[in-house]
PyMOL commands that place a pseudoatom at each C-alpha (Angstrom):
pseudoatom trace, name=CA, resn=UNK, resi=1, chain=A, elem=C, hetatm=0, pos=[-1.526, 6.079, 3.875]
pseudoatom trace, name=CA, resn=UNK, resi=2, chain=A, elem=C, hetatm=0, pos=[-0.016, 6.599, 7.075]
pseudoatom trace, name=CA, resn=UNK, resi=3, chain=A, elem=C, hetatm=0, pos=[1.761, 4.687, 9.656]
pseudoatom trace, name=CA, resn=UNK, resi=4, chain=A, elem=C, hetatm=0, pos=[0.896, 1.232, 11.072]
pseudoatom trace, name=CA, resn=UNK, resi=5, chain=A, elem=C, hetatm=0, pos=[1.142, 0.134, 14.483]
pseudoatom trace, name=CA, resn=UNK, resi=6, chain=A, elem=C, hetatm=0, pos=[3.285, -2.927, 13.266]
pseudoatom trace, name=CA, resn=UNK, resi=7, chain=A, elem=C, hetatm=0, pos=[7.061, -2.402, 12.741]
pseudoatom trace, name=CA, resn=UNK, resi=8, chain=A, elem=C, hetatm=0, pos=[8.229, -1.773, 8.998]
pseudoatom trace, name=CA, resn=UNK, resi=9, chain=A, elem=C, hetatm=0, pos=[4.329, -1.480, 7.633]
pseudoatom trace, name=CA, resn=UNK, resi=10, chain=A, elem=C, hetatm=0, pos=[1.918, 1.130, 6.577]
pseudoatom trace, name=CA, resn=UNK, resi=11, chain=A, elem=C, hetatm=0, pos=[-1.673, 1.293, 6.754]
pseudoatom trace, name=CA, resn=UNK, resi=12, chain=A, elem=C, hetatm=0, pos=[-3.187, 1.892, 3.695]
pseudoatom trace, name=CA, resn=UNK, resi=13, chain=A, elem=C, hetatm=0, pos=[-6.914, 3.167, 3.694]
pseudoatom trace, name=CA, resn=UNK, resi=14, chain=A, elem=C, hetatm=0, pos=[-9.202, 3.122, -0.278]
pseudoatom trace, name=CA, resn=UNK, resi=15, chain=A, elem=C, hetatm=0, pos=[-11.722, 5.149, -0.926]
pseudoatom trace, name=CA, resn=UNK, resi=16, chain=A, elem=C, hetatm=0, pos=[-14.288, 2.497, 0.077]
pseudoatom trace, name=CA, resn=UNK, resi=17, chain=A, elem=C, hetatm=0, pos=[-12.898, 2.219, 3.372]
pseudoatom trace, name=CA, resn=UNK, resi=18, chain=A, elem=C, hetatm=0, pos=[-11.380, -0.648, 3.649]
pseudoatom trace, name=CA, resn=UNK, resi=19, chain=A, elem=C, hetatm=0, pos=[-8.263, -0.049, 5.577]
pseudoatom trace, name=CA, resn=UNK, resi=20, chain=A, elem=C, hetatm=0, pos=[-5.066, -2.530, 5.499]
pseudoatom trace, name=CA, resn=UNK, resi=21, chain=A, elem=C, hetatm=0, pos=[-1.908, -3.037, 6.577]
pseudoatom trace, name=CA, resn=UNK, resi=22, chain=A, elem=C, hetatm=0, pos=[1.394, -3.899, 4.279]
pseudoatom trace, name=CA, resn=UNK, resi=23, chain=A, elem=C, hetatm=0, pos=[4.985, -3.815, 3.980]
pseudoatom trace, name=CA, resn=UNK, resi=24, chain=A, elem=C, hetatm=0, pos=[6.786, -3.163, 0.731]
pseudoatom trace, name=CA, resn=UNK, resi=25, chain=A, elem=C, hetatm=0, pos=[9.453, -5.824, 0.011]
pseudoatom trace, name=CA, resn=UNK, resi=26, chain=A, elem=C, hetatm=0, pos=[11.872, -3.300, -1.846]
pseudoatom trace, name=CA, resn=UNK, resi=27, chain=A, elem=C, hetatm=0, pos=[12.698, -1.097, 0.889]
pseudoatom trace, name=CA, resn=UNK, resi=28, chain=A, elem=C, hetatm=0, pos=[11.644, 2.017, 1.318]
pseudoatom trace, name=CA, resn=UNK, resi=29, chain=A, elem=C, hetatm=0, pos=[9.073, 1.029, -1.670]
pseudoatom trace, name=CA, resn=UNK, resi=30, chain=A, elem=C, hetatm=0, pos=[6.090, 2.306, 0.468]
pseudoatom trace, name=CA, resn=UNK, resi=31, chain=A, elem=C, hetatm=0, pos=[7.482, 5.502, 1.129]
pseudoatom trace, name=CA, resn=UNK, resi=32, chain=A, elem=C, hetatm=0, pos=[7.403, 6.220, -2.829]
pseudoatom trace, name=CA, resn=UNK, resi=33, chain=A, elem=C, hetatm=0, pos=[3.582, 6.966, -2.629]
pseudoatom trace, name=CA, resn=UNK, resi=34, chain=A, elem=C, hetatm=0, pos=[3.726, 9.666, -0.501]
pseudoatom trace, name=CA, resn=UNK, resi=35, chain=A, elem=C, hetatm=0, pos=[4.714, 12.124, -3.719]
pseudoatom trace, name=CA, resn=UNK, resi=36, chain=A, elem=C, hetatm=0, pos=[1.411, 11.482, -5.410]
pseudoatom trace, name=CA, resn=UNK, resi=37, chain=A, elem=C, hetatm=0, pos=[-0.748, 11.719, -2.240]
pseudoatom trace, name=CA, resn=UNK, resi=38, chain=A, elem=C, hetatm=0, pos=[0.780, 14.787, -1.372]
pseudoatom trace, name=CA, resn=UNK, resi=39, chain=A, elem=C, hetatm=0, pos=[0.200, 16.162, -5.071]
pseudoatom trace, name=CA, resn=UNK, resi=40, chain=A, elem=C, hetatm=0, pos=[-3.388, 15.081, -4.729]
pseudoatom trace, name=CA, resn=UNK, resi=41, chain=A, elem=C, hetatm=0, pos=[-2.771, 12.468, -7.673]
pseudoatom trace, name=CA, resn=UNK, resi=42, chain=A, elem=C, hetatm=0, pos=[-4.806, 8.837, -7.909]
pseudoatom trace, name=CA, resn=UNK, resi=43, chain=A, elem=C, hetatm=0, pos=[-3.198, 6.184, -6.556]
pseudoatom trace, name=CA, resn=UNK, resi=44, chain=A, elem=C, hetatm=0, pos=[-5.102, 2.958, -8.122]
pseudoatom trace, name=CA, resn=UNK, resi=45, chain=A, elem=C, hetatm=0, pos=[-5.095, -0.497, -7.173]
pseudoatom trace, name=CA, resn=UNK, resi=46, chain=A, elem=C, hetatm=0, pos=[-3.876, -2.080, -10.066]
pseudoatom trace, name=CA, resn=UNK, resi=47, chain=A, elem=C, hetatm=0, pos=[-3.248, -5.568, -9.246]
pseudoatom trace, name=CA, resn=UNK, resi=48, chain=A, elem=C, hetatm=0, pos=[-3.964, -8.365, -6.284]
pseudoatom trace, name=CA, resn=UNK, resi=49, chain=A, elem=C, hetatm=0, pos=[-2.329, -11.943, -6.916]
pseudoatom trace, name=CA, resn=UNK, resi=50, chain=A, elem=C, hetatm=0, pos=[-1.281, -14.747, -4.278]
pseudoatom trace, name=CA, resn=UNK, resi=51, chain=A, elem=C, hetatm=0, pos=[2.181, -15.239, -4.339]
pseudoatom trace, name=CA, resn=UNK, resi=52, chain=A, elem=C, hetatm=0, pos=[4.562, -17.317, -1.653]
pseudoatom trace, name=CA, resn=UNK, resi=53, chain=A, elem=C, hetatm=0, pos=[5.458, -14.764, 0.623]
pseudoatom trace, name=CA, resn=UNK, resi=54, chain=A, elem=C, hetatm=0, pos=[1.440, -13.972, 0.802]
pseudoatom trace, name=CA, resn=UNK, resi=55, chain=A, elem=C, hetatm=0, pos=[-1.171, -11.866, -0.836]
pseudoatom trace, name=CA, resn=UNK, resi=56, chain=A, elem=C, hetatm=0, pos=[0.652, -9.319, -3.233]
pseudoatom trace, name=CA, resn=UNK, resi=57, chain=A, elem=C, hetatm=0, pos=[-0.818, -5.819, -4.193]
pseudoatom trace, name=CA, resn=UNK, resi=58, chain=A, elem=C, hetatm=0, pos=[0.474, -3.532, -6.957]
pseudoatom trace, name=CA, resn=UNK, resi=59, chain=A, elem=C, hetatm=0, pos=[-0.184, 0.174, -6.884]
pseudoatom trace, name=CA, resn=UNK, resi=60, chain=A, elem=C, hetatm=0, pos=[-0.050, 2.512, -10.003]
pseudoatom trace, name=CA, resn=UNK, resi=61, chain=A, elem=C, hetatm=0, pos=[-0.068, 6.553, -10.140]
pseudoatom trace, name=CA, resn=UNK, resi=62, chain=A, elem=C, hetatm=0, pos=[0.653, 7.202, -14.344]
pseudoatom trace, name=CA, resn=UNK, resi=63, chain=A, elem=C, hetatm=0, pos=[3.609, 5.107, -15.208]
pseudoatom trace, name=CA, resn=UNK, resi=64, chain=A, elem=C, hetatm=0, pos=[5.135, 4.656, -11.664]
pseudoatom trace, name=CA, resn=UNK, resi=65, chain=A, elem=C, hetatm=0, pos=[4.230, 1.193, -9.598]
pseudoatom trace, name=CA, resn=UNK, resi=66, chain=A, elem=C, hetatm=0, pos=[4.762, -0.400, -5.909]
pseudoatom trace, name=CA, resn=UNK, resi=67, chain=A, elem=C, hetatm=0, pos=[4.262, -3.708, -5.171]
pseudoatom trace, name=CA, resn=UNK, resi=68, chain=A, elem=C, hetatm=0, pos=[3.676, -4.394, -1.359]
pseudoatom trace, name=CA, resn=UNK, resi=69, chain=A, elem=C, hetatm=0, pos=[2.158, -7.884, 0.531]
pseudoatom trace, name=CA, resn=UNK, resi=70, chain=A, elem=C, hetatm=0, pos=[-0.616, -7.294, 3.062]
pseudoatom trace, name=CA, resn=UNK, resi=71, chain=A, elem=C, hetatm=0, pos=[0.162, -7.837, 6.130]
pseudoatom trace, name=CA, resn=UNK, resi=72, chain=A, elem=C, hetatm=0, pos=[-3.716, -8.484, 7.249]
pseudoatom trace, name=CA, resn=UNK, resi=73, chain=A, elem=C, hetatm=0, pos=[-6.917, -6.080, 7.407]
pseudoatom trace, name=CA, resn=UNK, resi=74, chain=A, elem=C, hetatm=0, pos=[-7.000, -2.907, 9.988]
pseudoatom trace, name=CA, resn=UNK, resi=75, chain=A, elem=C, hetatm=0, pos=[-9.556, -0.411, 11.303]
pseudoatom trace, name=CA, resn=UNK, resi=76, chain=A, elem=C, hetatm=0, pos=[-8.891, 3.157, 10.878]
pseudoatom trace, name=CA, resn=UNK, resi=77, chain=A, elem=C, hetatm=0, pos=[-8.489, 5.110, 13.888]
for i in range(1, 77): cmd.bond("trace and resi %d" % i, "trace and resi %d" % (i + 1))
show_as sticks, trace
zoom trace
């Protein structure tokens, strides 16, 4: 994870690669995973639906989850 070049986002990069951006619609909700990156825990993609506000992504690390909608796909730096 680390910051995104669009307002209120985060880029999120998986192990594959694939590197997107997304905002967390509970605030600060993004912000939560930094704990278990820092602590060198998993953080697994859990879940990908369509909802109305777009496509929505939820993020587990043991019993702790974050949903967040993608904003669109990025390159890493």
């Amino acid at each position: 994870m680390s910051p995104a070049p669009v307002e209120h986002s985060a880029r999120l990069v998986f192990a594959d690669g694939l590197s997107i951006l997304a905002h967390a619609p509970e605030h600060h909700g993004l912000l939560r995973l930094l704990t278990p990156l820092h602590h060198g825990s998993s953080v697994v993609l859990e879940r990908v639906e369509r909802g109305p506000d777009g496509v929505r992504i939820t993020l587990r690390w043991g019993h702790h989850r974050v949903v967040a909608v993608v904003t669109g796909f990025d390159q890493v730096d």
